[in-house]
N, C-alpha and C positions, 0 to 999 in steps of 0.2 A: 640422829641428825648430824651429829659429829663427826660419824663416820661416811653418810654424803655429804658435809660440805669437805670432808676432806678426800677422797673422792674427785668432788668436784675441782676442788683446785688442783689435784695431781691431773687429771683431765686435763683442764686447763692450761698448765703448764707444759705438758706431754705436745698438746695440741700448739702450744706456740714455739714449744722445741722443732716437731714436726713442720711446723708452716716455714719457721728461719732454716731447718734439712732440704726442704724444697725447695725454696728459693736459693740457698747454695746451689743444689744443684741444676736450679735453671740456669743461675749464670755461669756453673758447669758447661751447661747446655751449651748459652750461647756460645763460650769461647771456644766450645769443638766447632761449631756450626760454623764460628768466623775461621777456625784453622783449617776444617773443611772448603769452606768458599774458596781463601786461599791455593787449597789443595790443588782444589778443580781447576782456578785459573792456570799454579803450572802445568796440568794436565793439559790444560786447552792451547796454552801457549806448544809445549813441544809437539801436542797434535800438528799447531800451527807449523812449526819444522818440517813435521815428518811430512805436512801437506806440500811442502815448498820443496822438499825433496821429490817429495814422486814426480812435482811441476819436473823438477833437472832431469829425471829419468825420462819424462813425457820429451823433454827440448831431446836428448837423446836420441828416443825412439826416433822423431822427428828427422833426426841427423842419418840415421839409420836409413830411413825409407828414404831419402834422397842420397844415399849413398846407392843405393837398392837400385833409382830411379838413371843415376849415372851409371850403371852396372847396363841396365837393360839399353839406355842408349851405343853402353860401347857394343854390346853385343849384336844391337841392328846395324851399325857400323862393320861389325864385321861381317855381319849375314851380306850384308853389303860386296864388300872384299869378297868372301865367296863366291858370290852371283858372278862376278868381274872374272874371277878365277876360271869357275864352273866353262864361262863364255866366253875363254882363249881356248882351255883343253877341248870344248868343242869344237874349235874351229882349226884348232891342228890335229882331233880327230879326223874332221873332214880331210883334210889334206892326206893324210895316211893311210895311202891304199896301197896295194902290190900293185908294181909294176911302174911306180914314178920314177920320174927322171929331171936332171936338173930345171930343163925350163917349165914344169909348171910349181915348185918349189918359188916359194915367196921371196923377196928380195932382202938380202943379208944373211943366209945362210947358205954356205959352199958345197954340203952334201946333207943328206940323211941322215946320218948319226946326227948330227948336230943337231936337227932336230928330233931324232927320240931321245936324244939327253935331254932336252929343255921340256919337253912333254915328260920324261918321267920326274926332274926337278918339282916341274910345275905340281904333278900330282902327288909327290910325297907333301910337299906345300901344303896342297889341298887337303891331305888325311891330316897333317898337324893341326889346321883352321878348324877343323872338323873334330878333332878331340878336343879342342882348348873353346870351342864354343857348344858340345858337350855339358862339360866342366860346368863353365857359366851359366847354363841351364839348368841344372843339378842344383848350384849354388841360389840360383833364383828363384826353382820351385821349391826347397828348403824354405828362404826367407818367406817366400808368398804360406807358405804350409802357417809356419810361427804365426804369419799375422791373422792369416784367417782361424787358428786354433785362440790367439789373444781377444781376437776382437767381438767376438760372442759374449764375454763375458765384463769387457770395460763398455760393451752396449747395455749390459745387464745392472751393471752397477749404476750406470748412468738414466735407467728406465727407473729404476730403484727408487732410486732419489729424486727423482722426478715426481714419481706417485706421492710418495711421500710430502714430498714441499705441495702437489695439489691436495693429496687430503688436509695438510696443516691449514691450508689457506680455505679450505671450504668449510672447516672445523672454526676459523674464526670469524667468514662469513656468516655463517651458523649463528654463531654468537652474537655478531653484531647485527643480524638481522633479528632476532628472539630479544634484544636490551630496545631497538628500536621500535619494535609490537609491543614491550610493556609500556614503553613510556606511550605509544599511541593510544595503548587503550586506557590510560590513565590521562592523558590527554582527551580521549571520545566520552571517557567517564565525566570528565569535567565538564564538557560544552552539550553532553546529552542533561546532565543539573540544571547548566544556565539555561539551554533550550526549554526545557520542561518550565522553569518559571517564565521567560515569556512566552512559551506557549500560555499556558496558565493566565500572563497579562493580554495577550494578544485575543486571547477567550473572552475578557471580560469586555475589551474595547469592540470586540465585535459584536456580544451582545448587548451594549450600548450601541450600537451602528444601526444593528438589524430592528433596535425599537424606532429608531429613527428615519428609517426607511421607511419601516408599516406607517410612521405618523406622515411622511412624505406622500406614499400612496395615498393615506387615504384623504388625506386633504388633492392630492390629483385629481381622486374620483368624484371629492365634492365639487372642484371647481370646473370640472367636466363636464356634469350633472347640474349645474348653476347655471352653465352658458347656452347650456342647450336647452335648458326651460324644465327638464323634467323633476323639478323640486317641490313640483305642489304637494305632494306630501308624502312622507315615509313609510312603503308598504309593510305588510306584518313581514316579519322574517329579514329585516335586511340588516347586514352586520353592525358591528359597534362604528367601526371606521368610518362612516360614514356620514357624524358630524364631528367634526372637528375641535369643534368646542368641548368635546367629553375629554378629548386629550388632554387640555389645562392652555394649548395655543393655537393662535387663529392665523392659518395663513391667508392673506390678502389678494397675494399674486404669486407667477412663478419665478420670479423677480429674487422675493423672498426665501424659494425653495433653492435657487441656483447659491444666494449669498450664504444657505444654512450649508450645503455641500460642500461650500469651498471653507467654511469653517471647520464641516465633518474633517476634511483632508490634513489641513493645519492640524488641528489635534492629532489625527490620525500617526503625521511626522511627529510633532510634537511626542506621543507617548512612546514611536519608536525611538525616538532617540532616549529619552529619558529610561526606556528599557535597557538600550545600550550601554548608556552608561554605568545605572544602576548593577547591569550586570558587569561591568569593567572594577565596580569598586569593592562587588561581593568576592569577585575572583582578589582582588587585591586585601582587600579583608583576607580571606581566605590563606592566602599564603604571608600574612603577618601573625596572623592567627597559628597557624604551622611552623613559623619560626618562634612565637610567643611560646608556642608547649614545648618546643623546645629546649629553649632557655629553661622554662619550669624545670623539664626534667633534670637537667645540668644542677641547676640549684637544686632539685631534688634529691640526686644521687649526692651532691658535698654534705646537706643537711644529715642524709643517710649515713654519710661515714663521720660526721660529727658526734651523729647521735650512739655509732657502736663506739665511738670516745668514750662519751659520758657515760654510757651503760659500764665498760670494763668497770669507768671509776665508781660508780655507783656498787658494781660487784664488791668491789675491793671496800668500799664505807661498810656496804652489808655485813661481809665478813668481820669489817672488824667490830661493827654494835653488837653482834651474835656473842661474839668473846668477850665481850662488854658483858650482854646479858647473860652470860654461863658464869661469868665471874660474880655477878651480883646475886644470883640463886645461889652457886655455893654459900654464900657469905649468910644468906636468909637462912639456909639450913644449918649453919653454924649458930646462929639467932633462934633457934627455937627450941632447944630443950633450957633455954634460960625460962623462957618466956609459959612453957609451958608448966614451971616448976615453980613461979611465982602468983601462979595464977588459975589453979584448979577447981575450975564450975562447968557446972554444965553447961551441955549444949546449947547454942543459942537457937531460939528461934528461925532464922533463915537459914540452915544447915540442909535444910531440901533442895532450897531455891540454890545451891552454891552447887550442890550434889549434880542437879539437874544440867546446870552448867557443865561443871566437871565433866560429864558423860558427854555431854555435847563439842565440847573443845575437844574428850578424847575419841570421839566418833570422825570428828573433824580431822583431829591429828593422824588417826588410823588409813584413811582415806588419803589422807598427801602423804604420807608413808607410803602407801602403795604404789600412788605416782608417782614418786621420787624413786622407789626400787627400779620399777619399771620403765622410767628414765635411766635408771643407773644401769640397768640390763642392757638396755639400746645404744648407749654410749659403748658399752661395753662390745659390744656387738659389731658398733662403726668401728669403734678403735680398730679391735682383728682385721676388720676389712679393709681399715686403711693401713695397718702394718703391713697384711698381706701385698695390700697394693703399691708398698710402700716397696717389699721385697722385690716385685714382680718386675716396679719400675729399676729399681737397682741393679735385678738380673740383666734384665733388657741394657742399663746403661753400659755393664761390664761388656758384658757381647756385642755390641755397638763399639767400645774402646777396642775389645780384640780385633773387632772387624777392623777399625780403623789402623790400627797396628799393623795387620797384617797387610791390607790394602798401601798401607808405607811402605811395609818392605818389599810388595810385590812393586811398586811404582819405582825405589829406588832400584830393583832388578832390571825391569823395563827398560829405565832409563841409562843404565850400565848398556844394556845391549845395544840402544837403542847411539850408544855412543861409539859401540864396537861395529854396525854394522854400518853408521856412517865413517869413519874410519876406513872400515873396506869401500865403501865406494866410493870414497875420496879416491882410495888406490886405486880401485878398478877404471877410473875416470881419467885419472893422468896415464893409466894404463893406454884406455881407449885412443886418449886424445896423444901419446906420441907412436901408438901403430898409424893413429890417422895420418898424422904428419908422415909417416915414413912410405905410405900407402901412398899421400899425395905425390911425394916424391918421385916413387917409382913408377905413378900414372904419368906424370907430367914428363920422365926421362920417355916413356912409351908412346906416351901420345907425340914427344916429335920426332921419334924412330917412324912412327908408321904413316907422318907427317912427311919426311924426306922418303919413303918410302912411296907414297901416294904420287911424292910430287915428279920423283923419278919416274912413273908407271904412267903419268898426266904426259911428261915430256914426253916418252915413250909414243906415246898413243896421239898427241897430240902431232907427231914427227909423221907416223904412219899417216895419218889422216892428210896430214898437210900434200903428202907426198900421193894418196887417193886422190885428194884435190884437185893436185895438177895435173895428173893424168886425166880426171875426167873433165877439169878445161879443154886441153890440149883435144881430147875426143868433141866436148860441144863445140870448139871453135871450129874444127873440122867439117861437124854434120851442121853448123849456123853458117858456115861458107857456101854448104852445097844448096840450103834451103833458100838462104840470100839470092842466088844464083838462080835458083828456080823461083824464088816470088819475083824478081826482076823480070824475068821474062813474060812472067802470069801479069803482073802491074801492067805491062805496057797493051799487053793484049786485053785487060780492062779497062784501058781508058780508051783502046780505040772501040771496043764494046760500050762504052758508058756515050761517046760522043754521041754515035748510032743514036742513043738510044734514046741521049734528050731530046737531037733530033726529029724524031718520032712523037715523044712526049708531048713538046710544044705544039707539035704539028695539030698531037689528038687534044690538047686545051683549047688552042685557038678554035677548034670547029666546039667543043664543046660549052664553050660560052656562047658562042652565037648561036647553038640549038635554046639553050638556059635563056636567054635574054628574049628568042620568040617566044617559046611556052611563058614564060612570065607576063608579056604582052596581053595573049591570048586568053589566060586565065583571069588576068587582073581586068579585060573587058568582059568578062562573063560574070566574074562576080560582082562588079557593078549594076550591070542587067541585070540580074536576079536581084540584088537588093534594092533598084529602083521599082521591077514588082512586089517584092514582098512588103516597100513601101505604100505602095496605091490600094495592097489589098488588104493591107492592114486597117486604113483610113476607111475602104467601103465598107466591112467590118463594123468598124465602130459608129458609123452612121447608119447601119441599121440596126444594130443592138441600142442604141437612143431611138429610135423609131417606135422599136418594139416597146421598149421602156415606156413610153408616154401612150404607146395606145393600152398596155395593160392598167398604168394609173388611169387612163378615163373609164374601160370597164370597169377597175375594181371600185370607182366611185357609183357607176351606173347601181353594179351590185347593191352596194351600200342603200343606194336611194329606194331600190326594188326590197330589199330589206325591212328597212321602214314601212312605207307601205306596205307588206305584207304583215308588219305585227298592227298598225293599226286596223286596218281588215281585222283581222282575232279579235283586236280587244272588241269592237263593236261587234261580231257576233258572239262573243260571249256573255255580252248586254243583251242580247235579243234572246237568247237561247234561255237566261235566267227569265226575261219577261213572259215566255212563253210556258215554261214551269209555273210560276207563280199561275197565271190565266188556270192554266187546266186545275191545280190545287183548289184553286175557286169554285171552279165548275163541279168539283168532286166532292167539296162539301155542301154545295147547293145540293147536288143529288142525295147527297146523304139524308140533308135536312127537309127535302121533300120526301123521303117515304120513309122518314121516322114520323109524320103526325098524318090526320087525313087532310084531304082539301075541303076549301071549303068554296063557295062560287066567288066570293067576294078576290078570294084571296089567288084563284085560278085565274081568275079576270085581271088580275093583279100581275100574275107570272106573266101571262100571254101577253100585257102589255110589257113586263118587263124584256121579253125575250125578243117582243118586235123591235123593240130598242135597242137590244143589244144586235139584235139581225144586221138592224140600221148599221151602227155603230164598229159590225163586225167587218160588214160590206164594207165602211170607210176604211176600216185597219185593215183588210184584207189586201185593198190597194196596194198599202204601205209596207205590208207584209210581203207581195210579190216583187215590190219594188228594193227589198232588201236581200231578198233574195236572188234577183237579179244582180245584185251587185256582188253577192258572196260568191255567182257563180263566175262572174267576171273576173273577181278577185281569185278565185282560184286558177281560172285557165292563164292567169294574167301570173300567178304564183308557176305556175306549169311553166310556161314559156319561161322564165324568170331561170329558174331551173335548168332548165335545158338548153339554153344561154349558157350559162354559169359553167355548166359540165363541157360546152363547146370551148368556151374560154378557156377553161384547164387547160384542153385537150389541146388548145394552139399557145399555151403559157408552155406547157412540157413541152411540143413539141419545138418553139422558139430556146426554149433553155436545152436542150439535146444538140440543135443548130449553132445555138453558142458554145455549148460545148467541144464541138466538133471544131469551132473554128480557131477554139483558144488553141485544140491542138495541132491543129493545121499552123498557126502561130508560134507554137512551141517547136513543131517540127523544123519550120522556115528560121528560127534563131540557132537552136542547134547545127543546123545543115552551113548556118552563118557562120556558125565559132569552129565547128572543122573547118569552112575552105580558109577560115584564117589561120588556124592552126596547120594547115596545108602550104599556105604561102609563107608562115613564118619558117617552115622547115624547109622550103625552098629557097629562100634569103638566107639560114642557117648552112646551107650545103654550096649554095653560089661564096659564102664567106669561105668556106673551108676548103673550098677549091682555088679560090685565090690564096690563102696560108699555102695551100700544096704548091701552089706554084711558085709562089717565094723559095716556099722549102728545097724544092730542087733545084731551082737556080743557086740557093745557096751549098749545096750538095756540090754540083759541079764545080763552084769556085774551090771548094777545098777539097774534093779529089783532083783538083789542076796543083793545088799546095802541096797534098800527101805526096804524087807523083815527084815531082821538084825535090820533096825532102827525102823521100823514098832514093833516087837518084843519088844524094849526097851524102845519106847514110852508107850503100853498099860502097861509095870511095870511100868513106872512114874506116867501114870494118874492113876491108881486105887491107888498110894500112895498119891495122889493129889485131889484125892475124897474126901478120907477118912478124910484128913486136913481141906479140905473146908465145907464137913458138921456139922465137931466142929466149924469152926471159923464161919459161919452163924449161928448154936443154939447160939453161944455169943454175933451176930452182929445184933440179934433179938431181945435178951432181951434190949440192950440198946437203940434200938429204937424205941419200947417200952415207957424207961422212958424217953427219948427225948421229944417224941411226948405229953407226958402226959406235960409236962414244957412248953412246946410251945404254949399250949391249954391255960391254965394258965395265959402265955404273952401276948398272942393274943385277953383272953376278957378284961385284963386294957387297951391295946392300943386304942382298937377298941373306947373309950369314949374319949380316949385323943385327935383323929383321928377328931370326933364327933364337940368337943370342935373346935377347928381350921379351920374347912371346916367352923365353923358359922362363925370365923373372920375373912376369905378369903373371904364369900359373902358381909361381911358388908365393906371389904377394897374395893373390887370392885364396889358395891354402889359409893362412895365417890371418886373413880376415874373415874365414869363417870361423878358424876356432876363437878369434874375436865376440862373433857373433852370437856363439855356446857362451864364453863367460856372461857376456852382459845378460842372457839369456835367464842363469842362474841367478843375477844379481833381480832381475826384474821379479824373481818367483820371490824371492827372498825381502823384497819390497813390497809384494803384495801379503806374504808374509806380519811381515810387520804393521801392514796397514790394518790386518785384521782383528791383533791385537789391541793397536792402537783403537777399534772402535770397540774392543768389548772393555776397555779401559774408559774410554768414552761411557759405554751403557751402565757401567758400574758407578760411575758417579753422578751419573743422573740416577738409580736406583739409588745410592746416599743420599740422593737431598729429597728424596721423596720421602725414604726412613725419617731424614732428620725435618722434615713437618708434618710427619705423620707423627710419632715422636713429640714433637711441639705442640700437635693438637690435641694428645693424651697429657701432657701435662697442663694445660688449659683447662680440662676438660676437671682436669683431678684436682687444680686449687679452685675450681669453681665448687665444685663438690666439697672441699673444704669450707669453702665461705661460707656456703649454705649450711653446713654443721655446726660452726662459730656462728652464725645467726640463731642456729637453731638453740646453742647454750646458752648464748645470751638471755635469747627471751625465756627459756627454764630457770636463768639465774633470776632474772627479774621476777616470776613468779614467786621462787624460792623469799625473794626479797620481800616484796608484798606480805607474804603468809607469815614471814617473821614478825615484820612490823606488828601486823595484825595480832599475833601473838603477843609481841610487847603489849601492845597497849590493853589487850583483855589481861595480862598478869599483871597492870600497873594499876588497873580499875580495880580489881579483885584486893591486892595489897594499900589501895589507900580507901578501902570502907570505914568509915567509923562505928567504935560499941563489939567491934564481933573480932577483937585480934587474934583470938582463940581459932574459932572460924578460918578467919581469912591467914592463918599460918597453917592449916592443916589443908585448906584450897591449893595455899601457894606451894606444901609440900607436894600434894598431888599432880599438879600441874609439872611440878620439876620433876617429879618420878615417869609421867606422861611422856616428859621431851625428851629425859633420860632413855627412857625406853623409844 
């Protein structure tokens, strides 16, 4: 026992050594994790840099492609020049044939050499234009090369990252759609609870409803069944409902039943709301109730780490009453060879019953000895596994510090470089940016070389042209004299043609109004005649379709009345015809009833007067009978004619409506035939207007062919005084351009070497901006370079903080595991505790019996020798 409680407090202590080694080394932990944080922010920050740098490099590139873009415009500028060039040496190709001579040689050149010096000038010109935009081409399919090899893969990086930020964002969708379905269905959970209880209430009110519907029916059917009488008494089989009084209430009227319904509905509100409600206070219940366990647990968990308080102190009382009581057994068995040598008798009487005991305490004792080993194995057991874990974690923290170590002096490398290659691009930059300056400089000397170049070439061309100009004035003022000259004499010969001709014109108006004004006469009295018949035949028309009209209503009443009379005819022989049935049915059972018996004479005598009578009688009817028939057959020929009537009447109804129809369209035709001849005279009024506009017209024609002529007249004295000025003022505008042209020749061969001069300095400036072009070229690899680094520097520290909470979650994981091992000694220490106690107090029972000290010193030595062992 000794050697587990000691033991257990080397345990103990081990274990609280161990719990204060981990918690140092959590807040190890933390202060790597905050120097980490840190870490990653300078990382992120120089990222930040390096990011602001590639922005400088991108403004560059930028500067670049619009150098590129000023590159291609001077280049169409010159393609320009070319074309210009191209299309003088063709034009003094043309000139260049064998066998010229001075006068068809162009103006300002004295002989032939002269001009194949300036045709070969021109084309050496032309092959320098032509290597030096070359060059430029070369130079610009280069740059177009660079960017289309660049730009595949800053589309790529940029697709990259694009994917990327959509899966980040669909990944938090994700997530915030999945947090959104649990609360819904934890929210569905709730209101499918509340629903179910008033379902459950709404159940019960219904089936109070539907009882009080059946006591509604059936009090309907009694009062149904009341009003209409049939209450005399209750057949067998007829339902319950059927008096009302069995229900327990009597309804009187439906008075009553409307007033019970509109109570039904009240309640019916009534319980939904109070269902409403009730369910508003269970839900509010509910979550006071959820915050109340809450709380509990709060207070649960403090009481819990009170009570592993009190337990420690409770361990620590334990230990020391155990020492207490090992101390007080020694001292008993120091106590008992006094006692046993003052006092030698036998055994007492209850030495079984103690014995029994004895065995029992040491069966007892045997038993938490083994639990205690057994316990003390598994302690032993955790311990290993928590040293080992203990190692494992230590391993893990060192190689975590190496990494960290190393990841410093790889970051302070980084940033060494990361300082030397912006350095260089510092250089490269003031590099770029004073070739730029020197570049613009030598554009700007170029661009106004080929400025004074241009503009001399403008004068030039501008002189030639001027000088075309007035020659080909000089030619139209010439062939505008000759045609002047000849429309003069054509004008005059058309106005004596045009006089002629109004002449004639009016001649052929005037008769052709006066033919227009008879035909209008002529017409306009025809078409009144015609519509004063189609008037009269209109009206006879209509006076016989009323004619017809009223003699068909008096037949079809004739009909009607022949009608009549012929069903009463029917009905009365249908009366005669039944009477006549009846007679003979008579006759047929008289005969019957005479030769079913015999005669007898009394009863012949009988007949034969009966039959004289009827003889009589038949002779009377018989009258009546021919005289009915008489009349049916009158009635029938009377039916006949009726008939045949009827069918002639159709026959002149259709035929009258055929007749009308013919004459609507004879009507129809006569108004059509009406709306042409108007439609005829209005396009004769139409053409009488338009003939009058024509004759306006040409009256007005003549007045101003009598104006053109008049102006015509004093225009050809303008222009022949307007000749005569501009063939002086062209011999003057000739000779000076002339001496223009000679000055400009003069300008144009200094320029052409200044020209010369410059195009050298633009090909050697563009040299030198292409091997521009090569460095920055290098510096860009060299920045993507670096960018690449920078993002595995990047991945590296996001790999760090996953370690160090992955990391964090095993140390979590492993003082919970502790807790739960310190839970678990606690409550073996309180057992331990317990079993002591229990202990004491059976060795304090056994030591204060009375009469038996004998006994109870050789109990208590056994008992000491028990726990000793």
């Amino acid at each position: 026992a000794e050697d587990a409680e000691r033991q257990l407090r080397d345990r103990t202590a081990d274990f609280a050594a161990t719990s204060a080694a981990l918690e140092e080394k959590l807040a190890l932990r933390g202060e790597q994790l905050s120097r980490v944080t840190e870490l990653r922010k300078g990382t992120q920050q120089q990222l930040n840099d390096a990011i602001r740098d590639r922005n400088v490099a991108v403004e560059a590139h930028s500067v670049a492609a619009r150098e590129v873009e000023e590159l291609r415009a001077k280049s169409a500028q010159l393609e320009e020049q070319l074309c210009k060039l191209r299309a003088e040496y063709e034009e003094l190709l043309q000139h260049r044939v064998p066998g010229a001579n001075a006068d068809i040689l162009p103006e300002g050149f004295q002989s032939l050499s002269e001009l194949v010096r300036e045709a070969t000038a021109a084309r050496e010109e032309a092959l320098r234009e032509r290597q030096s935009k070359e060059q430029l081409q070369g130079v610009l399919q280069e740059v177009e090369h660079e960017v289309r090899v660049r730009y595949p893969a800053l589309l790529r990086q940029r697709e990259d990252a694009e994917r990327l930020r959509h899966v980040a964002e669909q990944l938090t969708h994700q997530n915030e759609s999945l947090l959104a379905q649990v609360q819904d269905l934890e929210a569905a959970k709730q209101e499918a609870e509340a629903a179910t209880k008033k379902a459950k209430r709404s159940e019960q009110i219904l089936e109070v409803h539907a009882r009080d519907i059946s006591k509604q029916l059936a009090v309907l059917v009694y009062e149904n069944r009341r009003i209409s009488g049939a209450e005399a008494g209750r057949p067998h089989g007829t339902p319950e409902f059927d008096s009302p009084e069995s229900q327990g209430r009597f309804f009187r009227s439906v008075q009553e039943l409307a007033e019970q319904n509109e109570a039904l509905r009240r309640s019916v509100a009534k319980l939904a709301e109070e269902c409403r409600t009730t369910a508003q206070g269970e839900a509010q219940a509910l979550r006071e109730e959820q915050e109340q366990q809450a709380e509990e647990w709060r207070k649960h968990l403090a009481e819990k780490a009170e009570q592993m308080k009190a337990l420690v102190d409770t361990v620590e009382r334990v230990t020391d009453e155990r020492n207490e009581a090992q101390r007080k057994l020694k001292e008993c068995k120091a106590a008992m060879p006094s006692l046993r040598a003052d006092q030698p008798t036998a055994p007492p009487p209850r030495d079984a019953q103690l014995r029994e005991q004895l065995r029992a305490v040491r069966e007892e004792f045997a038993k938490c000895t083994e639990v205690l080993h057994r316990e003390v194995r598994e302690l032993r057991g955790s311990e290993l596994k928590a040293r080992q874990e203990l190692a494992t974690v230590q391993g893990q923290l060192d190689f975590e510090l190496n990494r960290k170590a190393d990841l410093t002096v790889n970051l302070q490398q980084t940033e060494r470089r990361l300082e030397e290659r912006q350095t260089q691009l510092r250089a490269l930059e003031d590099r770029c940016a004073a070739l730029e300056e020197s570049h613009r400089a030598e554009e700007s000397g170029a661009r106004d070389l080929e400025a004074k170049l241009g503009q001399a070439r403008r004068d030039f061309n501008h002189v030639s042209a001027k000088l075309k100009q007035e020659r080909a004035k000089v030619v139209s003022l010439e062939q505008n004299n000759t045609t002047l000259l000849a429309e003069k004499t054509a004008h005059g010969q058309l106005v004596v043609d045009l006089q002629a001709r109004m002449v004639q014109e009016g001649d052929a108006y005037r008769e052709m109004k006066r033919d227009l004004e008879e035909s209008y006469k002529r017409e306009g009295k025809l078409l009144s005649e015609q519509l004063e018949l189609s008037k009269q035949r209109q009206e006879d028309l209509r006076r016989t379709a009323e004619g017809l009209a009223a003699a068909r209503a008096a037949r079809e009443a004739e009909a009607s009345e022949a009608k009549t009379k012929a069903a009463e005819l029917q009905a009365v022989n249908a009366k005669l015809e039944e009477q006549l049935a009846l007679r003979t049915e008579e006759i047929h059972k008289l005969h019957v009833a005479g030769n079913a018996r015999p005669r007898r004479g009394a009863e012949v005598a009988a007949e034969a007067q009966a039959q004289l009578e009827r003889s009589q009688a038949s002779r009377e009817k018989g009258f009546d009978i021919k005289k009915l028939e008489d009349k049916l057959q009158f009635a029938d020929e009377r039916e006949q004619e009726h008939t045949k009537s009827a069918q002639l009447w159709q026959t002149l109804v259709k035929t009258h409506e055929a007749e009308l129809k013919a004459r609507q369209e004879e009507v129809a035709e006569l108004q059509q035939t009406l709306e042409v001849l108007r439609a005829q005279q209005a396009k004769l009024e139409e053409e009488g207007d338009k003939a009058r506009e024509r004759e306006e017209q040409l009256e007005k024609k003549v007045q101003e062919l009598g104006h053109e002529a008049a102006e015509l007249r004093a225009a050809m004295d303008k222009k022949e005084a307007e000749v005569a000025a501009a063939r002086l003022e062209g011999e003057q505008k000739a000779h000076e351009v002339v001496s223009r042209l000679e000055t400009a020749e003069r300008e144009s061969a200094g320029s052409r070497d200044v020209v010369e001069e410059w195009m050298q300095r633009h090909r050697e400036a563009v040299l030198a901006h292409s091997k521009d072009i090569q460095v920055l070229d290098d510096v860009k690899a060299k920045h993507a370079v670096l960018e690449k680094e920078a993002k595995a520097l990047r991945q590296r520290c996001s790999e760090l903080a996953g370690d160090v909470e992955q990391a964090r979650a095993e140390r979590a994981t492993e003082l919970e595991s502790m807790r739960q091992r310190v839970e678990h000694a606690e409550e073996h220490g309180r057992s331990l505790a317990a079993e002591n106690q229990r202990y004491q107090e059976h060795l304090l029972a056994l030591s204060e019996q009375p009469g038996q000290p004998e006994a109870g010193s050789e109990a208590a030595q056994r008992a000491a020798a028990e726990v000793q062992r």
